[in-house]
C-alpha positions in Angstrom: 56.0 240.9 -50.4 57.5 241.8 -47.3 57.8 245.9 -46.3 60.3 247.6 -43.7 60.9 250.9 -41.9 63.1 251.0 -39.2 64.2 254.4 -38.4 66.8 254.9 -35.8 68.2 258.0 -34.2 71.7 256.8 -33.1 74.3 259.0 -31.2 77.5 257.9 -30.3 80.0 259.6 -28.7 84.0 259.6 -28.8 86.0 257.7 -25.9 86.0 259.8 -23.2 83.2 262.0 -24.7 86.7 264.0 -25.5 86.7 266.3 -28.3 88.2 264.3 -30.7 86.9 264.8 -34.5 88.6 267.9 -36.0 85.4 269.9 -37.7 87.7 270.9 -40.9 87.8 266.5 -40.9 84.5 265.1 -40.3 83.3 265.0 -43.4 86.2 262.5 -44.8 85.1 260.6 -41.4 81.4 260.6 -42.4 81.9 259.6 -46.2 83.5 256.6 -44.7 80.7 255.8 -41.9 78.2 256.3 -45.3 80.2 253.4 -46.7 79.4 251.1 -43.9 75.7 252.0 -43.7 75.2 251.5 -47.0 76.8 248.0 -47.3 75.1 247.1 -44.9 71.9 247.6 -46.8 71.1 250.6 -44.5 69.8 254.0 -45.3 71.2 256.9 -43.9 68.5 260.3 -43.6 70.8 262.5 -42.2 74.5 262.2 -40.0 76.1 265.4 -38.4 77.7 265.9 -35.2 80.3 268.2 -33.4 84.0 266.9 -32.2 82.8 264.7 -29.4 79.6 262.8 -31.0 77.9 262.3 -33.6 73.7 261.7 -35.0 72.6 259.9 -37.3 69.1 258.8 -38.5 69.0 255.8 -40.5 66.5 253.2 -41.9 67.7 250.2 -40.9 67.8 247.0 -43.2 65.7 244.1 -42.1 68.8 241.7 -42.7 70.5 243.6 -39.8 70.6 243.7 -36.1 70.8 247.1 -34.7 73.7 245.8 -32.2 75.3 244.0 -35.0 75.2 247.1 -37.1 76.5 249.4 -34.2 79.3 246.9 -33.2 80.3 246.9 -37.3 80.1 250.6 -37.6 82.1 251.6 -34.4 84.8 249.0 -35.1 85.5 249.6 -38.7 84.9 253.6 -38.6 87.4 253.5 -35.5 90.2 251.9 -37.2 90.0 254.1 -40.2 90.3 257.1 -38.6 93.0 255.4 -36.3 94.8 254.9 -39.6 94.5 258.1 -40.9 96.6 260.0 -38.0 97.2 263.1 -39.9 93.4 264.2 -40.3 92.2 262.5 -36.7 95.7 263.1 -34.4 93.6 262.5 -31.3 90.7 260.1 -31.8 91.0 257.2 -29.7 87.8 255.4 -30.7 84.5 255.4 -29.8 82.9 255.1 -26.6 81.6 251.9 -25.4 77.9 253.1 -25.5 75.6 254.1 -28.2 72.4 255.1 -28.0 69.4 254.4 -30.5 65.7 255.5 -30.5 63.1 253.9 -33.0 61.3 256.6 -34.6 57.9 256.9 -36.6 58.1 258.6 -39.7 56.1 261.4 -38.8 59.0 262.5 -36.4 61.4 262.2 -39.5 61.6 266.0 -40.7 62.0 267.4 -37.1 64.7 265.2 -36.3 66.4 265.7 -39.2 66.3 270.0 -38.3 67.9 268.5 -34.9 70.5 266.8 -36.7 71.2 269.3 -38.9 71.7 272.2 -36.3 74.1 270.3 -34.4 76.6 272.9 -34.5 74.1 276.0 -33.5 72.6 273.4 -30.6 75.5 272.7 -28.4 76.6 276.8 -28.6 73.9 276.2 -25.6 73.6 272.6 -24.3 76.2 270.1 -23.6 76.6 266.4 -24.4 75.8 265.3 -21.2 72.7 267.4 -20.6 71.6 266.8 -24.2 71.5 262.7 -23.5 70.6 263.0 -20.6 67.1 265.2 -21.6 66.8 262.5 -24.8 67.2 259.3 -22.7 64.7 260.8 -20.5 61.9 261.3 -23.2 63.0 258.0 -24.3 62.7 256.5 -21.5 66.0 255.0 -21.4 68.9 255.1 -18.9 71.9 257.7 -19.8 74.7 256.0 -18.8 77.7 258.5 -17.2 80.6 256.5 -18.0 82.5 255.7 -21.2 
């Protein structure tokens, strides 16, 4: 019997990295994303965010790509909220990147505390600064353009 554990810290951000997700409405936005993940056989850890992104760790399902999964999550989390107007008045989707970063499970617990303080973190650091410090530890390219 085959095992699995893919865990994925995923941000993506909101076209234009504008502030575009309501804080009063994410939740109705994130019940919905939960949906997706978990028919796709996916297990989300842990999702929080502020107006202009969102984190999520998840344990990706062997029977999906991560770029199939990303492309299926953006598309179908965008039109809902496109179609619910009077809780998302200025979402205009999300940006064209995403950015994912395999993780071990000993890094699941303090990632999660990072997810969770989303809020209290970016009282001090912006977006930009934020991706641009993860990317680096990552060693992956932050990409400045939407």
């Amino acid at each position: 019997m085959s095992t699995t554990k893919s865990l994925y810290h995923i941000v993506i951000n909101t076209k234009g990295r504008l502030m575009t997700i309501p804080e009063e409405n994410k939740r109705q936005l994130y019940a919905y994303i939960y949906g997706i993940i978990k028919n796709k056989g996916c297990t989300l850890v842990r999702m929080n965010g502020i107006p202009n992104h969102m984190h999520m760790l998840i344990d990706l399902s062997a029977e999906v790509s991560l770029s199939e999964f990303m492309r299926e999550l953006k598309r179908s989390s965008s039109l809902w909220a496109k179609s619910h107007r009077e809780l998302f008045p200025m979402f205009m989707g999300w940006g064209k990147e995403y950015y994912a970063f395999s993780c071990g499970a000993d890094q699941k617990e303090p990632i999660v505390e990072y997810i969770k303080n989303q809020e209290n973190h970016h009282h001090v650091i912006g977006f930009d600064d934020e991706m641009r410090d993860m990317t680096r530890r990552n060693e992956c390219e932050f990409y400045t353009y939407d």
